[in-house]
Every structure is written in C-alpha cells, then in structure tokens.
C-alpha positions in Angstrom: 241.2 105.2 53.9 238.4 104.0 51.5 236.3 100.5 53.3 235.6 98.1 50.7 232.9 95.8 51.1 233.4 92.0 50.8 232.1 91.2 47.5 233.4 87.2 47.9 231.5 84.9 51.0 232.6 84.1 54.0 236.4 82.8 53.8 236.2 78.8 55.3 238.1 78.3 58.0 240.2 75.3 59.5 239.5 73.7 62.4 243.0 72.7 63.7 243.4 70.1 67.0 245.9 72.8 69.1 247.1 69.5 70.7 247.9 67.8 67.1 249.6 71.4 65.9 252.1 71.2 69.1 253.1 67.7 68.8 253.9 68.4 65.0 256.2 71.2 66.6 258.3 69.1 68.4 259.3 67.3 65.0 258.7 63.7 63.9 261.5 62.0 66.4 260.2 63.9 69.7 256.3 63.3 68.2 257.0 59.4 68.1 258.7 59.3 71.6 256.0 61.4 73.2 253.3 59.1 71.7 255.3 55.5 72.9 255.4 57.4 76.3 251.8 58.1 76.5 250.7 54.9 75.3 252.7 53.3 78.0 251.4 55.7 80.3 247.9 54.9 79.4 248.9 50.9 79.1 250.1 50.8 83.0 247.5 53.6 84.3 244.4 53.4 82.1 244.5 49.8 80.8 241.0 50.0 80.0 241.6 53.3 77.6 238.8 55.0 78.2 238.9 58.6 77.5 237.7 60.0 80.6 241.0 58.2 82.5 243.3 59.1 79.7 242.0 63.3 79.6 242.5 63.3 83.3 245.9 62.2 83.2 246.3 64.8 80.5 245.3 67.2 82.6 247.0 66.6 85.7 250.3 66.8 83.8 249.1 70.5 82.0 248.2 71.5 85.7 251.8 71.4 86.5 251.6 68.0 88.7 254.7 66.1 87.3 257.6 64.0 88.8 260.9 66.1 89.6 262.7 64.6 86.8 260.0 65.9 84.2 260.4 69.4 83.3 257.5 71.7 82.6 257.8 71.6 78.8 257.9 68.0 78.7 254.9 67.5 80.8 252.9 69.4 78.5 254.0 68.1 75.9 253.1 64.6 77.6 249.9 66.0 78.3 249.3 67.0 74.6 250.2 63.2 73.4 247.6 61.4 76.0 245.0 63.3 74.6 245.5 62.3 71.1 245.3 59.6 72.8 242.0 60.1 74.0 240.7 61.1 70.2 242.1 58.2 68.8 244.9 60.2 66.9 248.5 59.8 66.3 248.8 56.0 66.5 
C-alpha cells in the first residue's frame, strides 16, 4: 500500500451541539412538543431560567430519574430539550 502525504491543510471541522443533532432526529412534530414540554417544565420548576436549574433538571432526567409514565427514550429526549433550553436554542 503506497502512504500519501497530505498535500491540502488541515480539513475544518464542525462543531455540532449532540443535544440539537438528536432533537432534529425525532422530526419537526416530536422537536416542537419536546420543546413546549421543556419550557413548561422550566416555567413551573425553574421560573427564574437560570441555566444552572434548567442543566440540573436535564440531568436528573438523563440519569434515569423519571415518573413511571415517562419511558426511558422520552426522558432523554426531555433531557436533550431542557438543555437547549439552557443555551438559549430552539425557541
């Protein structure tokens, strides 16, 4: 096998939000409703929005902590919303 050198400079790369890339997954229908749900979320349990309260409750739904009717995929999926939330994103 011959190496070949790169003759061109480094390739740029993307920096894509892994939280942003899953929500745009579910498709645009699930994306709203996961959004309106986090927002109400934060609106009853983080009425001051501060990141720090929304993150947390992002977190504590990715760690698996989630009401019985709430499947796993959901939550995450939950979790992912809040914290576009949290980065000002999606709304």
């Amino acid at each position: 096998m011959h190496n070949r050198q790169m003759t061109d400079g480094p390739a740029e790369a993307e920096i894509v939000q892994i939280d942003d890339a899953l929500l745009d997954a579910c498709g645009p229908e699930l994306r709203a409703t996961l959004l309106t749900e986090a927002a109400m979320l934060a609106e009853a349990f983080a009425p001051e929005g501060r990141t720090e309260q929304l993150e947390a409750m992002a977190a504590t739904l990715a760690s698996g902590a989630r009401d019985e009717e709430m499947d796993r995929t959901r939550a995450r999926q939950l979790a992912c919303a809040l914290r576009c939330l949290a980065r000002g994103a999606g709304i």
